[in-house]
C-alpha positions as a printed NumPy array, in Angstrom:
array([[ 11.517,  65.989,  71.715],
       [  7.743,  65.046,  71.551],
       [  4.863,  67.301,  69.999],
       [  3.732,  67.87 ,  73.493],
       [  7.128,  68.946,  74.685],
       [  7.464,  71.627,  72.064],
       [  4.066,  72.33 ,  73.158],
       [  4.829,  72.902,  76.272],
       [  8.117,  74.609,  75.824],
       [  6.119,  77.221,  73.541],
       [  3.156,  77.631,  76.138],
       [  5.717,  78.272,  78.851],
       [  7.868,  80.839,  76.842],
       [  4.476,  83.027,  76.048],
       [  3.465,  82.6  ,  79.344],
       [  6.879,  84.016,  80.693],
       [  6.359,  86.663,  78.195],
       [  2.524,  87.374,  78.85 ],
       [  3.068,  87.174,  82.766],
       [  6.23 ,  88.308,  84.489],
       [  4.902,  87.543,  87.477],
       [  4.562,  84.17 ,  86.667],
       [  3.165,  81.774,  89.326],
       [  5.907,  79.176,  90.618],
       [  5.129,  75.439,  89.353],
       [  3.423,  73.091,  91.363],
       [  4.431,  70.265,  92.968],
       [  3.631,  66.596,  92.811],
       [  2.241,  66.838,  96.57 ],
       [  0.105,  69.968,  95.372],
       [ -0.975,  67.661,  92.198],
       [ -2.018,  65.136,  94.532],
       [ -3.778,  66.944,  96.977],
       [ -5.794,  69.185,  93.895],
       [ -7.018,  65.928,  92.782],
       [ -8.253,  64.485,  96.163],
       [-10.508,  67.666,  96.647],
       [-11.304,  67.901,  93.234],
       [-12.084,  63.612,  93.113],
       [-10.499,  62.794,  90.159],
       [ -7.088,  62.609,  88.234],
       [ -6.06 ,  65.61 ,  86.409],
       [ -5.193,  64.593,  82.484],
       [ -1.714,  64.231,  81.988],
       [ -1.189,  67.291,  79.22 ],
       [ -2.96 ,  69.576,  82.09 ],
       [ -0.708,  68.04 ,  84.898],
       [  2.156,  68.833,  83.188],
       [  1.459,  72.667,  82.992],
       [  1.106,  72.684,  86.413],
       [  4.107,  71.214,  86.933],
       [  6.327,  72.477,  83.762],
       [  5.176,  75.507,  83.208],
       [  2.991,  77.111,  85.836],
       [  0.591,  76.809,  89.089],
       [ -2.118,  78.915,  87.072],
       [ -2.066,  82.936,  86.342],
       [ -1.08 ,  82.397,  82.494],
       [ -3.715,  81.8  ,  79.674],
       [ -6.503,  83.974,  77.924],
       [ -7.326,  87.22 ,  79.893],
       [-11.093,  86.601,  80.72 ],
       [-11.947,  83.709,  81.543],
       [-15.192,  84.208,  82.123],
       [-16.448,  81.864,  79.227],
       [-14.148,  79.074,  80.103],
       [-16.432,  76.526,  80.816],
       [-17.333,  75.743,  77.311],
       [-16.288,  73.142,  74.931],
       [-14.479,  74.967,  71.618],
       [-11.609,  72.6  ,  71.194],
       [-11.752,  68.829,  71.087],
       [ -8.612,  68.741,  72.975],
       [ -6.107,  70.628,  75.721],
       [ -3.243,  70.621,  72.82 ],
       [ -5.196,  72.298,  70.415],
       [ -6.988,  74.405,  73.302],
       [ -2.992,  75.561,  73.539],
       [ -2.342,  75.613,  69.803],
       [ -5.117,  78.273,  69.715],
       [ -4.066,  79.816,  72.156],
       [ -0.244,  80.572,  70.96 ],
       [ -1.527,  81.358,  67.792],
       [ -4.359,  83.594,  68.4  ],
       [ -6.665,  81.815,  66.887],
       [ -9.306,  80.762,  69.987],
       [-12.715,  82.267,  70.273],
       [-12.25 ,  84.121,  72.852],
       [ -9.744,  86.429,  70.806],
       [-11.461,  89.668,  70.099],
       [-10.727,  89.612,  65.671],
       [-12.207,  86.029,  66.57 ],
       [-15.401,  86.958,  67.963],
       [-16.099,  89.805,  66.05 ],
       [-15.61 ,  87.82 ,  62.431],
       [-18.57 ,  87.643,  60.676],
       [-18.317,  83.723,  60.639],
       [-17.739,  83.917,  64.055],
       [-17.934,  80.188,  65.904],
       [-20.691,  79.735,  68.652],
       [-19.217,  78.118,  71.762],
       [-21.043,  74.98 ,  72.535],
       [-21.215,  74.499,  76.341],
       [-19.235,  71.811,  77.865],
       [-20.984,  69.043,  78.297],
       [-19.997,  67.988,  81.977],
       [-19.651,  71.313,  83.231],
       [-22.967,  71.287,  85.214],
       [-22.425,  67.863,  86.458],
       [-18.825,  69.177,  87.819],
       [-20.312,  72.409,  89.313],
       [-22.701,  70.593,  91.333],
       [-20.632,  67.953,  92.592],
       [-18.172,  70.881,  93.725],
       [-20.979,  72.661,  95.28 ],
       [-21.851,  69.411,  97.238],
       [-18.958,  68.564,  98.655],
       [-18.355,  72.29 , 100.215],
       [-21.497,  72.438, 101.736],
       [-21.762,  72.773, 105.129],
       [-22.804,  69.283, 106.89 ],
       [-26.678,  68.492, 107.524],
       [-27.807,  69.2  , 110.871],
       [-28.564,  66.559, 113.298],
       [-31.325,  67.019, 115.906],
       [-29.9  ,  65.862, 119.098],
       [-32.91 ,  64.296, 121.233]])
């Protein structure tokens, strides 16, 4: 079994645990489709928690903060999470020695893009 496998396997028991509700997993037409709106290809670790372990609903609490950058990778985003150790973990943020969340670089850049493509169209002046 790979690292990422174990990963996952781990992710998806806490996430059972967490959530007994748990959100069904997606399918390879819903993949596809998420990444045509979206415009771009959805990392393979992130893929496969949509597909292995859930369509969303299991993860941090609040995720009101998510869009910055405080782990150089989705594995270790995970490994934080399982463990307790992310920022957004209340003994976390309240340590003295607390870590500052940097913002993520191409949120922005993401958000307006998204906001773009739902706009309404322009209007055209018939004559």
């Amino acid at each position: 079994m790979t690292d990422l496998s174990d990963l996952l396997l781990r992710v998806r028991d806490r996430a059972r645990r967490e959530t007994p509700e748990l959100a069904p997993y997606a399918g390879e037409r819903d993949i596809a489709e998420a990444e045509r709106q979206l415009g771009f290809v959805l990392p393979p670790l992130l893929r496969r928690l949509y597909l292995q372990v859930a369509n969303g609903g299991f993860g941090p609490d609040d995720w009101a903060d998510a869009w910055f950058l405080d782990s150089p990778s989705l594995a270790q985003w995970l490994t934080a999470w399982l463990h307790g150790t992310g920022w957004w973990e209340e003994e976390v943020m309240t340590a003295e020695n607390a870590p500052e969340p940097s913002p993520w670089p191409d949120a922005a850049h993401r958000l307006a893009a998204s906001r773009k493509s739902m706009a309404p169209p322009a209007r055209v002046a018939l004559e």
